[in-house]
N, C-alpha and C positions, 0 to 999 in steps of 0.2 A: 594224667599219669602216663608215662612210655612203658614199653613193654619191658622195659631191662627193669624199670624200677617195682614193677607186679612182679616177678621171679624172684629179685630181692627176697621180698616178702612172703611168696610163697615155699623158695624152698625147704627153710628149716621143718616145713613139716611136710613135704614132698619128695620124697628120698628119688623117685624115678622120674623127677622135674623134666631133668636133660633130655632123657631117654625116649619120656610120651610124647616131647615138642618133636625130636627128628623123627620117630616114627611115622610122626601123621598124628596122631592120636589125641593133643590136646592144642587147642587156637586161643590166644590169647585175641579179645573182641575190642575193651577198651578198660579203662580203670578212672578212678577219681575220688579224691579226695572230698569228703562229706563236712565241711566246717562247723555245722551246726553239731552235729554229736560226733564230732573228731574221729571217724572214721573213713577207712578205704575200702571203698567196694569194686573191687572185680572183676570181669567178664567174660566167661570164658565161654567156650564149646568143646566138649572132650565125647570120646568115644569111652577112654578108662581115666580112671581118678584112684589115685591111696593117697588119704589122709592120714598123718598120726603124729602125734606131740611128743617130741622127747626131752627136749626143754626145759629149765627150770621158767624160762621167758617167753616157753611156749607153749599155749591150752588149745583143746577145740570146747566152743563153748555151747553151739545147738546147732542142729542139724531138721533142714524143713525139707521136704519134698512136695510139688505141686506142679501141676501143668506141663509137668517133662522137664521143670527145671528144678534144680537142686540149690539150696543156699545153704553156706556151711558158715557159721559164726567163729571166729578164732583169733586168738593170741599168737603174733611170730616175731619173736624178740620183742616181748611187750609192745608190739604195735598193733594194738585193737585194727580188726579188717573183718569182711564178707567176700566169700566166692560164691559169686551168681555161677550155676554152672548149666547151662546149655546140653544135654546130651543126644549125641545124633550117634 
């Protein structure tokens, strides 16, 4: 997965998408497509993060924290994904 095609996906529920990448604040790491359970997972390293669903096509579905990395389960224009998130 390229990096334009992970923004696709994360904007609709990332309103300050644009904003966190030019400031510095969020790095896209890599992404890829899961076949087995038709899923895209993510990779990020952020400083900040806002999540929220406005969508009828888009949910957050669970929310884990562990070992300084955050993984956020979600719908964004019904395309089932995960954001590993990295925080530094």
């Amino acid at each position: 997965m390229e990096m334009e095609e992970a923004w696709k996906i994360i904007n609709p529920l990332c309103r300050e998408l644009n904003e966190l990448i030019n400031d510095g604040s969020l790095f896209f790491i890599k992404g890829q497509f899961d076949e087995i359970n038709g899923m895209y997972n993510i990779y990020l390293n952020s400083k900040k993060i806002h999540i929220s669903s406005r969508g009828l096509r888009d949910s957050i579905g669970d929310i884990e924290y562990h070992n300084n990395r955050l993984r956020i389960g979600f719908r964004s224009n019904g395309i089932p994904a995960n954001i590993f998130i990295d925080l530094i």
